[in-house]
SESE-795570 format. One line per field, with one value per residue (C-alpha): residue in one letter; x, y, z. Coordinates in steps of 0.2 Angstrom, whole numbers, plus 5000, padded with zeros to 4 digits. Example, Ala and Ser with C-alpha at 12.3 -4.5 7.8 and 13.67 -1.06 7.14 Angstrom:
2
code (a s)
xx (5062 5068)
yy (4978 4995)
zz (5039 5036)
//
This chain:
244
code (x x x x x x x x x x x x x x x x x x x x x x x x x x x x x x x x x x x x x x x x x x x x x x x x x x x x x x x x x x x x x x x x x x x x x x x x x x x x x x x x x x x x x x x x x x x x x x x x x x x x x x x x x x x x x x x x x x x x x x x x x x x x x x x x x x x x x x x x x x x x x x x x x x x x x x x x x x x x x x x x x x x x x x x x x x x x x x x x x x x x x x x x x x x x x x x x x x x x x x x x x x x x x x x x x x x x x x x x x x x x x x x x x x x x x x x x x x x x x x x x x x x x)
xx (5000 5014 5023 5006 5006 5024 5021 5004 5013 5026 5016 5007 5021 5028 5010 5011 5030 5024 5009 5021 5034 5018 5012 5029 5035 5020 5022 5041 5035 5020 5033 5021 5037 5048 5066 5078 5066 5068 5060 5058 5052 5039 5036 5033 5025 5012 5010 5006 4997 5007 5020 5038 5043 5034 5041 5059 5059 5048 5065 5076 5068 5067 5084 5089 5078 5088 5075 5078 5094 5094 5108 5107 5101 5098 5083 5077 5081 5071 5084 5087 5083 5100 5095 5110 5107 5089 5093 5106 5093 5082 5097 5094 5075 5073 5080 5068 5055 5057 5057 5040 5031 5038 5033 5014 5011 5018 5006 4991 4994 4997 4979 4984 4965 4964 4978 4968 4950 4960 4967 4952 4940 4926 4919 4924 4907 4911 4927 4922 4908 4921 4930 4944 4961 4962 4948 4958 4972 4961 4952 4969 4973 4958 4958 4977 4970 4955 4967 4978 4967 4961 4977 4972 4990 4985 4974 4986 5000 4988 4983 5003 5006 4987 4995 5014 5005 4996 5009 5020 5006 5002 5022 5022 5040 5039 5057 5059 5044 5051 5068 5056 5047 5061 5066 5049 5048 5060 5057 5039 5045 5056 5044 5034 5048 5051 5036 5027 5008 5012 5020 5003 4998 5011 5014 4997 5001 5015 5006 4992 5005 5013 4996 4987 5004 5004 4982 4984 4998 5010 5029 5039 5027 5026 5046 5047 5033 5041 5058 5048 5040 5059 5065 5050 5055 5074 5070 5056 5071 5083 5072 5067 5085 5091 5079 5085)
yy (5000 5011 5009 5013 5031 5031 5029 5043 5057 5055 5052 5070 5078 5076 5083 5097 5101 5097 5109 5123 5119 5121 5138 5144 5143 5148 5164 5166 5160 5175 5186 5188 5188 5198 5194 5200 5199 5197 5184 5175 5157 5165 5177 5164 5153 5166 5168 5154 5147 5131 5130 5133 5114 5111 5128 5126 5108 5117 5131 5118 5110 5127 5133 5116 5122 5139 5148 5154 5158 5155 5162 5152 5163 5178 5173 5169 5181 5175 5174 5186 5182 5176 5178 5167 5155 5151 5150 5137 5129 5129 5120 5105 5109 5106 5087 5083 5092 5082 5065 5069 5073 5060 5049 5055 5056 5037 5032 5038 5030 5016 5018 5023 5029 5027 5037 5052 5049 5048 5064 5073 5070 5059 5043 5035 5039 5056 5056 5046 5059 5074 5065 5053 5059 5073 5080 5083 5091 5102 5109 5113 5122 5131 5137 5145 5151 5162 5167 5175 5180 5190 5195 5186 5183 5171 5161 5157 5152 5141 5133 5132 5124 5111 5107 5104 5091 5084 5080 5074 5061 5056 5050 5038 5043 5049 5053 5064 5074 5075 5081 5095 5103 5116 5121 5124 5135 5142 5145 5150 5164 5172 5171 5182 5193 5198 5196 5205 5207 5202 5187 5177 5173 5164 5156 5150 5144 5136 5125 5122 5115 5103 5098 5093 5083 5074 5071 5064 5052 5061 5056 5065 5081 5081 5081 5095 5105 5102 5109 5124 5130 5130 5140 5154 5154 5156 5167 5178 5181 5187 5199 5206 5206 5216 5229 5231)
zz (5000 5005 4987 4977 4987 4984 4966 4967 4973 4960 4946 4954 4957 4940 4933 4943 4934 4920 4920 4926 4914 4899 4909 4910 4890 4887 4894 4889 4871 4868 4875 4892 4899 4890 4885 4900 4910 4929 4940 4956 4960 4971 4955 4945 4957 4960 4942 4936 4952 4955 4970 4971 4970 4953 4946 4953 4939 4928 4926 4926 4912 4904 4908 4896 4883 4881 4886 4903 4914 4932 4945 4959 4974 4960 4953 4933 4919 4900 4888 4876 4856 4848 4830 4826 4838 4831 4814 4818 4830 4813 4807 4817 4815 4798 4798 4811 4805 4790 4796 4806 4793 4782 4796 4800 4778 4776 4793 4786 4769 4778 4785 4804 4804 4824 4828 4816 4825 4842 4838 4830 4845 4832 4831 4815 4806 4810 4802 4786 4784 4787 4772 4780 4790 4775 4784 4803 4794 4782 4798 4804 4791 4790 4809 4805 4789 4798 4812 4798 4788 4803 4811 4827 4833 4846 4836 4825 4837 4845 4828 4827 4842 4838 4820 4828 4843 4829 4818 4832 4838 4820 4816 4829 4832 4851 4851 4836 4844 4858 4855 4841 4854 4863 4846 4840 4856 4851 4833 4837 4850 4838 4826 4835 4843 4824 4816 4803 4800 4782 4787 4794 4778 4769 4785 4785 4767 4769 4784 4772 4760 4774 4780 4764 4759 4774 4775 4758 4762 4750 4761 4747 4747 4765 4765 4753 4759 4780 4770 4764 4781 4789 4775 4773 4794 4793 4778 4790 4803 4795 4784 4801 4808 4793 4796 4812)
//
């Protein structure tokens, strides 16, 4: 009995870190929290409404990720935005980004039908009568296409971030996802440190592109069209920095 409490609080413990670590990068990622910022734990703890032993591995965690810096006994400042740093993140972006989607296009012609169901919420009649998996990924598109169409800044990172869990879950490959999502943070935060109002668009085209490749099961679209987002990316930053 004592091990299965053991075992609870652990498995608690680690949600509670977990959570904070999500409402954390959230904040650094929309620029809620600033870069350079200055913070506490009790700041932060406060802030995101978790306590102080679920933050302190939430920064940890972060602090890994590249963005956050904590001084022991000083406190947690956000990391600045290397411009250089994330285009050579986007170098090691790319390749992975690559082999997800490769991965969720070649699932789906494969007929990995569950995983799309599981992922779009429906019953299976549901989904036939959408149109099959090319359905879940057109209503992505189309939920970032109406957010920039709009100029709704945070509709469209959220349709970002549903498109990027969706992908992730579709490849089946847990640890390419895994080792994606920092730099997708990271990507995604410097996107819109330097955005333009222009840029939503094309962005939501080039999603639209990778999305239809990969609902219709196309592994050699999907690569190329996965190549193209990471490019119109690195392309969109450096613009922005040689404006500066």
């Amino acid at each position: 009995m004592d091990n299965d409490v053991d075992v609870s609080c652990g498995a608690e413990a680690q949600s509670l870190a977990e959570r904070a670590y999500r409402a954390i990068e959230d904040m650094v990622v929309r620029l809620d929290l600033p870069p350079g910022s200055r913070l506490t734990e009790n700041d932060l703890s406060q802030r995101v409404g978790f306590g102080r032993t679920p933050v302190r591995e939430a920064l940890q965690r972060l602090h890994y990720d590249g963005l956050v810096r904590v001084f022991p006994r000083k406190g947690i400042a956000v990391s600045e935005i290397n411009p250089l740093e994330v285009l050579v993140a986007l170098d090691v972006c790319v390749g992975i980004e690559r082999l997800v989607a490769a991965g969720a296009a070649r699932r789906i012609a494969c007929g990995a039908q569950a995983v799309t169901e599981r992922l779009a919420g429906m019953q299976s009649k549901q989904v036939h009568a959408a149109g099959g998996p090319l359905a879940v990924t057109e209503q992505l598109a189309s939920a970032m296409a109406r957010a920039a169409g709009t100029g709704d800044v945070v509709g469209f990172v959220e349709a970002d971030k549903a498109i990027d869990r969706t992908l992730a879950e579709l490849s089946g490959n847990p640890y390419a996802a895994r080792a994606l999502m920092p730099l997708q943070a990271m990507a995604r935060r410097a996107w819109l440190f330097f955005r333009r109002a222009s840029d939503l668009v094309p962005a939501a085209r080039r999603h639209e592109d990778l999305l239809r490749a990969v609902g219709t099961g196309d592994v050699q679209a999907a690569e190329a069209a996965a190549d193209a987002l990471v490019a119109h990316l690195r392309e969109s930053i450096k613009n922005a920095v040689s404006r500066l």
